[in-house]
C-alpha positions in Angstrom: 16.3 13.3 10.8 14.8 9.6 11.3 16.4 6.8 9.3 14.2 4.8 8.2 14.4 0.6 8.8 12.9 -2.5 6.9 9.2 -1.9 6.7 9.4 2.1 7.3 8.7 4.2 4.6 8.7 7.8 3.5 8.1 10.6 0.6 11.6 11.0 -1.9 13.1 15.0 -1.1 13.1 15.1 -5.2 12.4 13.4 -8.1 15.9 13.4 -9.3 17.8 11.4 -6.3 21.4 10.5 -6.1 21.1 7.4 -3.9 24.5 6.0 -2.6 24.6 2.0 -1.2 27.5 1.8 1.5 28.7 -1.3 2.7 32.4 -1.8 4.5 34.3 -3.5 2.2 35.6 -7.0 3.0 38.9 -7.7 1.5 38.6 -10.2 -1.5 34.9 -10.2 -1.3 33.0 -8.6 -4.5 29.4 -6.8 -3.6 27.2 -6.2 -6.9 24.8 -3.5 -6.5 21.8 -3.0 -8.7 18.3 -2.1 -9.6 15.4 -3.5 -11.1 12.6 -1.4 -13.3 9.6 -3.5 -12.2 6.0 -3.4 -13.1 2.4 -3.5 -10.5 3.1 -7.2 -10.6 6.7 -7.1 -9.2 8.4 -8.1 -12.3 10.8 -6.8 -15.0 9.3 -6.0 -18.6 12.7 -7.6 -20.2 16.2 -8.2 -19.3 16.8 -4.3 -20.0 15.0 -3.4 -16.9 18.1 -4.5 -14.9 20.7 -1.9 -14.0 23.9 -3.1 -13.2 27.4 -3.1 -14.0 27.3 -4.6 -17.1 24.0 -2.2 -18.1 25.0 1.0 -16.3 22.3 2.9 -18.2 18.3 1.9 -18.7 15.5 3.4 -19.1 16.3 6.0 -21.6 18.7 7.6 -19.2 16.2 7.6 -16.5 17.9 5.4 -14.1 22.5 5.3 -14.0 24.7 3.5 -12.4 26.8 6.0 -12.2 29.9 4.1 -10.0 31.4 2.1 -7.7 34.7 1.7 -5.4 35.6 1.3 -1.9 32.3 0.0 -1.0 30.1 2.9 -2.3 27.9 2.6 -5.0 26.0 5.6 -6.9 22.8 5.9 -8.8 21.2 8.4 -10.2 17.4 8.4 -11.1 14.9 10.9 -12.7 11.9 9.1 -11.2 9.4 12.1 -12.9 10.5 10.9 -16.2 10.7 7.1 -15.6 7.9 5.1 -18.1 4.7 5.1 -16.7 4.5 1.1 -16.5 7.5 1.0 -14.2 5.5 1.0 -10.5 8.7 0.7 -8.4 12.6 0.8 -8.8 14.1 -1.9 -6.1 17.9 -1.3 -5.4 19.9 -4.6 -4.6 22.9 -6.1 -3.1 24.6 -9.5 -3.7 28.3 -11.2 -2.9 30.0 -12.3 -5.7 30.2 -16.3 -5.9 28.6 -16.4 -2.5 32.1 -16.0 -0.5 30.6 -14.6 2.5 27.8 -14.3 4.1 25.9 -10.5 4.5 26.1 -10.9 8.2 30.2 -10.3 8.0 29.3 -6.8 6.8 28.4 -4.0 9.1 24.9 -2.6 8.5 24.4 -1.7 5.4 23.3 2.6 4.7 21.5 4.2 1.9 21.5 7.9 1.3 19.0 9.1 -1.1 19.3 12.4 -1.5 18.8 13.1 2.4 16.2 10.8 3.3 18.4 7.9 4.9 18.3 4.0 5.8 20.1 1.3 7.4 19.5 -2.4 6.5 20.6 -4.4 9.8 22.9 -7.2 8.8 22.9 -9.1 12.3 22.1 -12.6 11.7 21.7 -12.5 7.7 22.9 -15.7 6.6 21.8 -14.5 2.9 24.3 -13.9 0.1 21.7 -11.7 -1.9 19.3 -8.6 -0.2 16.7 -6.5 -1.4 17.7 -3.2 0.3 14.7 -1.0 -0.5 12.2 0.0 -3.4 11.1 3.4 -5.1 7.1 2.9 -5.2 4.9 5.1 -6.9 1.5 6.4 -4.4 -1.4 8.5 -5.5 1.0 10.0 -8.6 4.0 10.4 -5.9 7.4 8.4 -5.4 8.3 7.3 -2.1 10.7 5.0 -0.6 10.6 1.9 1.6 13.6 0.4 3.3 12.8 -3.3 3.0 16.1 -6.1 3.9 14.5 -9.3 2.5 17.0 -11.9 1.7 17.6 -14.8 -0.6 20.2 -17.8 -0.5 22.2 -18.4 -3.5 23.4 -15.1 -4.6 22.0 -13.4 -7.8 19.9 -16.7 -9.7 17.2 -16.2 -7.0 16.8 -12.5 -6.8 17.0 -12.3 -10.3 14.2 -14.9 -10.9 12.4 -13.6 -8.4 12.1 -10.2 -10.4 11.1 -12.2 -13.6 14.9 -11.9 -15.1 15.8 -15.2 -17.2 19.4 -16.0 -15.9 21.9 -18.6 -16.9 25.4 -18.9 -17.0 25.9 -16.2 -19.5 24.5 -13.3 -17.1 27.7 -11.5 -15.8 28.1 -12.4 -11.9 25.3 -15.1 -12.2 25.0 -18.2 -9.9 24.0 -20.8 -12.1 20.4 -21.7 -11.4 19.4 -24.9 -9.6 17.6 -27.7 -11.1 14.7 -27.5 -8.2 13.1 -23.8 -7.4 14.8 -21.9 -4.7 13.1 -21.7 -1.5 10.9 -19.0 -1.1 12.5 -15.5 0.3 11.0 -14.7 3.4 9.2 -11.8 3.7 10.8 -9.3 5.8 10.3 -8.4 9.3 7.3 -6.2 10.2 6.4 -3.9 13.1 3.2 -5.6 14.7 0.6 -3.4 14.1 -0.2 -2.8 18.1 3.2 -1.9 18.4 3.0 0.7 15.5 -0.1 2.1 16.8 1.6 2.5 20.4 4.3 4.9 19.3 2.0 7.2 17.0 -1.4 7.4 18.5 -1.4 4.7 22.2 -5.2 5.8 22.8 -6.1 3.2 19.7 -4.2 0.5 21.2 -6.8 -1.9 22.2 -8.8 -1.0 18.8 -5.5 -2.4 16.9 -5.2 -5.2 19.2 -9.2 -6.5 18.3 -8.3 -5.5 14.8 -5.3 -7.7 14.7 -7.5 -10.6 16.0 -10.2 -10.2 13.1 -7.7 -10.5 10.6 -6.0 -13.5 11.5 -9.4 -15.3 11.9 -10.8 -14.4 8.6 -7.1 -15.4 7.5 -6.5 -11.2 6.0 -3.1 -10.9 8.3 -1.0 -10.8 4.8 -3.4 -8.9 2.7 -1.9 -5.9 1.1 -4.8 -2.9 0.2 -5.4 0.6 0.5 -8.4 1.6 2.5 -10.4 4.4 2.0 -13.5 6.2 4.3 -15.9 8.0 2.7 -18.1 10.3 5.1 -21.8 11.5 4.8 -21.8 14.8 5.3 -25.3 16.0 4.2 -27.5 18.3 7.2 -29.1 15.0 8.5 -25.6 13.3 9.7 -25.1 16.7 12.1 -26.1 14.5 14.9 -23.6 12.1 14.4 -21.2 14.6 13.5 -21.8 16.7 17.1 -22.2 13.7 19.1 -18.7 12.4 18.3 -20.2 9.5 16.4 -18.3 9.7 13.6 -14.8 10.6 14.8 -15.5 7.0 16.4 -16.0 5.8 12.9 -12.7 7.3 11.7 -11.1 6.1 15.0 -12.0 2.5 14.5 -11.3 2.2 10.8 -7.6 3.7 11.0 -6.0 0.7 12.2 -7.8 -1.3 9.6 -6.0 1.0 7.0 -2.6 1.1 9.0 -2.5 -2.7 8.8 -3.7 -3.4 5.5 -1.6 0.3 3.8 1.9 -0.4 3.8 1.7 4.0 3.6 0.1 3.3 7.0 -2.3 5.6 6.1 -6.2 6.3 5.0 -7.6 8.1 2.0 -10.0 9.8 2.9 -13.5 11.8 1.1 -16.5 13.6 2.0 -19.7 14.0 0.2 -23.3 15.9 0.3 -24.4 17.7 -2.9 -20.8 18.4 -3.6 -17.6 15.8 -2.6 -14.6 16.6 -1.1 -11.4 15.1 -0.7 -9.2 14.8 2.4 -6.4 14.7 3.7 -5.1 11.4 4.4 -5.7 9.9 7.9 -2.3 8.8 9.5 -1.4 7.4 13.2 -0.3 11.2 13.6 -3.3 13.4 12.6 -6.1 10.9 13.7 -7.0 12.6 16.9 -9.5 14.8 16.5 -9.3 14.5 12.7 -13.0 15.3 12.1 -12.9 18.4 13.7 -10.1 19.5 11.9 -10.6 18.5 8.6 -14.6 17.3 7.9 -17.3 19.7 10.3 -15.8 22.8 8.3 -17.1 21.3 5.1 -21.1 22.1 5.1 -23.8 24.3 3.1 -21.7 26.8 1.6 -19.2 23.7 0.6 -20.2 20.6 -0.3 -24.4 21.8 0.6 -26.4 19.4 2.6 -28.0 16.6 0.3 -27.5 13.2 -0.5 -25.2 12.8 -4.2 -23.4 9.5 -3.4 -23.0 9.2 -7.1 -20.4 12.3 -7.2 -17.8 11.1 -4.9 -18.7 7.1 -6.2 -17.6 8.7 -10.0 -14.5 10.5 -8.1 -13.4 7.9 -6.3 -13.5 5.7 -9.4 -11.5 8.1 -11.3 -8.8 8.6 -8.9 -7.9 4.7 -8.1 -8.3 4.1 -12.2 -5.9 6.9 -12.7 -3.6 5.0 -10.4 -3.7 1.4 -12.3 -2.3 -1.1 -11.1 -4.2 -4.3 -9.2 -3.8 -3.6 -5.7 -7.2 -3.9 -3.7 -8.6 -0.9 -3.0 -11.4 -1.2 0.2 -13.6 1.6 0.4 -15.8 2.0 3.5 -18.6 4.0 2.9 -20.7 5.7 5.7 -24.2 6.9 4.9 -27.1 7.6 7.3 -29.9 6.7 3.8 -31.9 9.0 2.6 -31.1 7.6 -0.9 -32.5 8.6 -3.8 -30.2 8.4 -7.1 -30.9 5.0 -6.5 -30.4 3.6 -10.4 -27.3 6.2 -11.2 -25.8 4.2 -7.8 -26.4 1.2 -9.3 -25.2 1.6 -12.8 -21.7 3.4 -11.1 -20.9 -0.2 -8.9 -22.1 -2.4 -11.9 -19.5 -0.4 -14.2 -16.8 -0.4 -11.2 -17.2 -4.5 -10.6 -14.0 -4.9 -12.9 -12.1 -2.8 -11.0 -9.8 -3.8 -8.1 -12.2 -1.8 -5.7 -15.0 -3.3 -2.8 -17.3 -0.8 -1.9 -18.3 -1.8 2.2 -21.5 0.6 2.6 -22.7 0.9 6.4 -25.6 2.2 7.2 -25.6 4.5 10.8 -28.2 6.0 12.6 -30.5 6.2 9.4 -33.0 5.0 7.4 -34.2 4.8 3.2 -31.0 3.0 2.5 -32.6 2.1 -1.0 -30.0 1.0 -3.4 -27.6 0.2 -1.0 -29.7 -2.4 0.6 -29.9 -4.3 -2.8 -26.4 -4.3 -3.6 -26.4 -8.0 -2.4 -28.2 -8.8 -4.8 -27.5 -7.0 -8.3 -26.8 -8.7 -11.3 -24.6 -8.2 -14.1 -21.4 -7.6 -12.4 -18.3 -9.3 -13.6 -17.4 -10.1 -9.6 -20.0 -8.9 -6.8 -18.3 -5.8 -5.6 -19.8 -4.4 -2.6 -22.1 -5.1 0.3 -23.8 -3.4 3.0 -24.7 -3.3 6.6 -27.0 -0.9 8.9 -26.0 -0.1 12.7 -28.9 1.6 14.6 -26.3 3.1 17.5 -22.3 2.9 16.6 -22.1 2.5 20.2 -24.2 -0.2 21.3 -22.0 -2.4 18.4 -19.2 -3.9 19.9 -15.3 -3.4 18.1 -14.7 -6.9 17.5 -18.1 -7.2 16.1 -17.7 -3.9 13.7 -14.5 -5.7 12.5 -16.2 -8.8 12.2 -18.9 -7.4 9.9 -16.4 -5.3 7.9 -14.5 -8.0 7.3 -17.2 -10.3 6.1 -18.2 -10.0 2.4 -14.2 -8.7 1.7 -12.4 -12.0 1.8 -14.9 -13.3 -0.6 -14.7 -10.4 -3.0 -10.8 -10.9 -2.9 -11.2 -14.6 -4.0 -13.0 -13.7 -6.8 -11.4 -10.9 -8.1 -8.4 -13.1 -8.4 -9.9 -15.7 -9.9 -10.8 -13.3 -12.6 -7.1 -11.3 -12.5 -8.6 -8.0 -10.9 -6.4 -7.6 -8.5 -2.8 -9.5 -8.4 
């Protein structure tokens, strides 16, 4: 069994989870650990949505602290039943009145019901730690092991969460009269090196990826990226050609960098849509073979309905909530018709945390798709498009450079105008 470490993540063995904190105890030292009930935008709804020793039960029931002695400390959660406005449960650590620092302790472990985690103390000159958060994806709970610190105990990490503290919060550090510095994010795998362990033939597509992003200033952007692939009878060209395996080859590292799930949702559409299985590091060779060319006529037919997986992608990222961006990269080779039903779906989609990136290959009769640009009446412009004659006569760096052109913008706005957070 891997354990995971700050940045990894995984899928929770159960809904119910016992998870146990361990730390080697230090004689005369105090460690307070708790959790936090927090919303899409990081934050506590109230003071009740803090689980500690002096509030062992929130959350109906839902979340316990359950006990702790000799440097083990016991939750116990029903995530299935925890209120749908709570996005993510983060477990915490902090030294009473600051004695020490977390670098005395040995490295800190967290069993959760089988899945396991170590939060490296080496060098942590911190006296309070996020350990790790319960985060809900696509209607599931996972877990990611995170290890970000912050100086000054509890005042900090609470405030950080939204919790008013003061001197009457059992365990509090009395809060500062200027802001505490900001926490520093915590530590993350470059994305080249992520890519070398789990798929080392898309090395050099992560490495120009990596390059894009820092220039159009996205290297901290957190989104979920999604592919949708034309699969009507004219893209059987592309599809036998390996063209469109490229596509999925090149947009993976996009979504590995951007997903902290290091993955890529994934549709397919003709007269019918279809969705995929998600596109990791770990399934991405040879993924259209596997999982798209057996969709066809007896399926998902051979026409052009863009406006079917459009309305089902919308759907399923609505159903989600939340303000995270959502990129969708949409792959068509024209042929388009349903050219008003297109536009009325991205019109009534524009106040929705979702850019639509349509790319034109190989094709021609882009119709709507080519006027996106240009539409009217949206509350932010949401989408934009591009057409490549031959994928491979287009250069990496300049397929990243073009996907990453109108997407910056589109995040600017739809901040200004609290679509996303």
């Amino acid at each position: 069994m891997s354990i995971l470490t700050p940045g990894a993540n995984a899928p929770v063995p159960s809904s119910n989870i016992t998870a146990t904190v361990t730390l080697h105890p230090i004689p005369g030292v105090d460690v307070d650990v708790s959790a936090f009930l927090l919303k899409a935008d990081g934050k506590v709804r109230n003071d009740d949505d803090m689980c500690f020793y002096g509030q062992p039960s929130v959350c109906g029931g839902n979340v316990v602290l359950v006990g702790s002695e000799e440097g083990r400390t016991v939750f116990r959660l029903n995530l299935s039943s925890i209120d749908a406005g709570i996005e993510k449960v983060s477990l915490t650590a902090t030294i009473h009145e600051n004695k020490v620092r977390f670098a005395s302790f040995f490295d800190i472990q967290l069993d959760l019901g089988g899945l396991k985690a170590t939060v490296p103390t080496d060098g942590k000159t911190e006296t309070a730690l996020i350990l790790g958060e319960f985060y809900r994806r696509n209607g599931e709970w996972k877990f990611r092991c995170v290890g970000q610190g912050f100086e000054g105990g509890l005042a900090p990490l609470a405030t950080h969460f939204g919790v008013v503290v003061d001197d009457a919060t059992p365990a509090a550090t009395p809060v500062p009269a200027t802001p505490p510095p900001s926490a520093p994010a915590p530590t993350k795998v470059s994305l080249e090196k992520r890519v070398a362990d789990k798929a080392p033939h898309l090395v050099s597509l992560a490495k120009k990826v990596q390059v894009t992003l820092e220039k159009k200033n996205l290297a901290d952007v957190v989104a979920t990226v999604a592919l949708v692939l034309d699969k009507s009878g004219s893209m059987a060209f592309q599809y036998s050609n390996g063209r469109v395996q490229e596509v999925v080859d090149r947009i993976v590292p996009l979504a590995v960098h951007f997903d902290d799930n290091e993955e890529l949702d994934c549709w397919t559409f003709a007269d019918k849509q279809k969705r995929l299985p998600n596109v990791t590091l770990g399934n991405v060779r040879d993924y259209v073979k596997k999982e798209v060319e057996k969709f066809g006529v007896f399926k998902i037919g051979v026409g052009n309905n863009e406006p079917v997986v459009i309305k089902e992608i919308v759907d399923f990222y609505r159903h989600q909530g939340g303000k995270t961006p959502v990129f969708v990269i949409f792959i068509s080779d024209g042929g388009i018709y349903k050219n008003a039903e297109i536009k009325k779906l991205i019109k009534d989609a524009s106040g929705l945390p979702i850019f639509w990136q349509f790319v034109g290959i190989g094709g021609r009769g882009y119709g709507a798709l080519a006027e996106l640009d240009t539409m009217s009446g949206r509350v932010v412009d949401n989408a934009g498009f591009f057409a490549i004659d031959d994928l491979r006569k287009v250069s990496e760096e300049e397929l990243y450079d073009r996907l990453m052109s109108e997407f910056p913008v589109w995040l600017k706005a739809a901040k200004a105008k609290g679509i996303i957070a």
